[in-house]
C-alpha positions, 0 to 999 in steps of 0.5 A: 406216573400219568393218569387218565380218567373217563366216564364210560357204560359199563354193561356189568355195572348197569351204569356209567362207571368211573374209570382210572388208568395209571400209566408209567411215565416216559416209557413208550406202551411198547416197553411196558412190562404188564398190567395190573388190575386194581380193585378197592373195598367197600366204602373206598374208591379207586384214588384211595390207592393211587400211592400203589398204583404209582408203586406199580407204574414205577416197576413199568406196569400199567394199573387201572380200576374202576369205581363200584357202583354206589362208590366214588364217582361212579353212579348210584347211591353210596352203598348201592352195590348189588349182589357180588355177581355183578362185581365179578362180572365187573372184574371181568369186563375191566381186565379185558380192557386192560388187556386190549390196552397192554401189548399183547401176551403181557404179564397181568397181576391183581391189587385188591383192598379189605372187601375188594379182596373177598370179591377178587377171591370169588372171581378167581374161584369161578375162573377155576371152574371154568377151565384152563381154557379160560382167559382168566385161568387163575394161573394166568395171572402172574401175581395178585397182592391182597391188602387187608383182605376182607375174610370173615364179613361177619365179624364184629356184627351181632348175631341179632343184626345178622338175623334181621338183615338176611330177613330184610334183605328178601324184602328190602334188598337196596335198604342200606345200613351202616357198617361201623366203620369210621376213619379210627379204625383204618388208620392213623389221626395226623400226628401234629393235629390230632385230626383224622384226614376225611375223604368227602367220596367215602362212606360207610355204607352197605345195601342189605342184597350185598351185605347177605350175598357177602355172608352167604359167600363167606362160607365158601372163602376157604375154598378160595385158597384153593384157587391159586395155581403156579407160577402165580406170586402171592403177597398178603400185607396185614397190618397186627392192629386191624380189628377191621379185618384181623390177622388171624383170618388172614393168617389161616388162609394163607396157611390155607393156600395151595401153592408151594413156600416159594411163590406166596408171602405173608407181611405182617405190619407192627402197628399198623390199622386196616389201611396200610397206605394211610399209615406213616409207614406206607411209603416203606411197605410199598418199597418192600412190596416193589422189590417183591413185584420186581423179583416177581416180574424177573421170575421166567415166566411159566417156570416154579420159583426157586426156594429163597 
C-alpha cells in the first residue's frame, strides 16, 4: 500500500482540510478495481483506520478521506465541527475527487466509523431524495461497510444534559462539551503492560451545534434503512461488548433495512469493544471482511446476488 497526503481548501469544510489517499501497491491506476470512500467518527481521525484502508488496497481498491474540521490535522479546534450539513457536503465533495482520481465508470464503496457512519446514513437518505439521476444515487455504490455505527446519539446522556445542551446550543453553539468517552471503552489495554495506547490526535470532544444536530437527526435514523437499493452490498461489523454504541441499535436497523437476505450481512464479534481495529482480533475480522469485499467485487455488476 502507498499513501499520499496533502493539505487542501475545501469549500464544504470552510478550511484546509487534511487529506489521506491509500493506493495499492505495484498495481498501475489503470488495473485498479474501484474506489472507496473512508469516513472516521467523532473524536478519531483518518489514520486511525488505515488497518482497513490496507484491507482495501489489498483487494485492488483505492481508499481515501479527509479529517473533520476540528479533527486530526485538519484545521479548527478539536470538536469544532458544525452541524451535519456540512459534513455531508463533505461527503460530497470528497467522493467526486476520488471518482476523478479512479478510472472512469469505476465501482465505489463506502467505510465508516461509530458517529461517521450516522453521518454516512443522512448523506445516503438525502441522495435518495434527489433521484436516480443522482450521481450519489444510493444504488450507485457497490458496498458500504459500517463499523460500529453510531445509531442512537443519545444513549448513555442523561436527560438532564440533553435539556441543557439543546438550550445552550441556540445561545452558545460552538461551546464544547465532553462526550465520556475514553480509550476503555473502545478497546482493549495492551496485554503485557496493562497501559492503554493514547493517540495525542484524539479527543473526546463535541461542539454543542453538532451535538443537538445529531439528536434531532436521530429521529430520522430508521428512516435511513430505507435507503439502501440493489445491487448495493451491505456489511455491519459489531462488536457484543460495545457499550459506546451497543448491538441491539445496531441489530434492529439491519433488520430494518430494505434490501433482500443476500446483499446485507451482519457480523457480530465476541468480546469485542467499540473499535474493532484496535481489538487483537482485528487483523482476522479484516480477512473476513476481504473475502466478503472480493465476493462482493466479483458479484456482475447491476445484477441481484445470488442467495448463499
Amino acid at each position: 500500500m502507498q499513501q499520499a497526503t496533502d493539505h487542501y481548501h475545501s469549500e464544504s469544510g470552510g478550511g484546509k482540510l487534511f487529506r489521506r489517499v491509500f493506493t495499492p501497491r505495484d498495481l498501475a491506476p489503470e488495473a485498479w478495481r474501484g474506489g472507496v470512500l473512508l469516513v472516521h467518527g467523532l473524536g478519531d481521525h483518518l489514520a486511525c483506520h488505515e488497518k482497513a484502508a490496507r484491507m482495501f488496497c489489498d483487494q485492488g481498491l483505492v481508499a481515501a478521506g479527509v479529517d473533520w474540521p476540528g479533527h486530526g490535522q485538519s484545521f479548527g479546534k478539536r470538536g469544532s465541527s458544525r452541524q451535519v450539513d456540512s459534513l455531508l457536503d463533505l461527503i460530497g465533495e470528497s467522493l467526486a475527487d476520488l471518482r476523478a482520481r479512479l478510472p472512469a465508470g469505476s465501482p465505489v464503496g463506502l467505510y465508516a466509523h461509530s458517529a461517521g457512519g450516522f453521518v454516512l446514513l443522512q448523506f445516503l437518505r438525502q441522495q435518495l431524495g434527489l433521484g436516480q439521476q443522482g450521481v450519489n444515487y444510493p444504488a450507485a455504490f457497490s458496498f458500504v461497510w459500517l463499523s460500529s455505527p453510531l445509531l442512537q446519539p443519545t444513549h448513555g446522556q442523561g436527560f438532564l444534559k440533553i435539556k441543557i445542551g439543546k438550550f445552550l446550543s441556540k445561545i452558545a453553539p460552538g461551546l464544547r462539551l465532553d462526550t465520556g468517552v475514553r480509550s476503555g471503552s473502545c478497546y482493549p489495554p495492551d496485554p503485557v503492560t496493562g497501559i492503554y495506547k493514547e493517540d495525542e490526535l484524539k479527543h473526546h470532544k463535541i461542539s454543542l451545534a453538532f451535538g443537538a444536530d445529531l439528536m434531532r437527526r436521530s429521529l430520522q435514523v430508521q428512516e435511513c434503512a430505507g435507503a439502501f437499493r440493489e445491487p448495493t452490498r451491505l456489511l455491519i461489523t459489531q462488536g457484543d461488548a460495545d457499550q459506546v454504541c451497543p448491538a441491539q441499535f445496531s441489530r434492529d436497523f439491519f433488520e430494518a433495512v430494505s434490501l433482500p437476505s443476500c446483499n446485507k450481512t451482519y457480523r457480530l464479534l465476541p468480546g469485542v469493544l467499540h473499535e474493532p481495529l484496535n481489538d487483537p482480533g482485528a487483523d482476522d475480522l479484516l480477512t473476513e471482511v476481504g473475502e466478503w469485499l472480493g465476493a462482493a467485487l466479483n458479484e456482475a455488476s447491476g445484477k441481484a446476488c445470488k442467495n448463499r
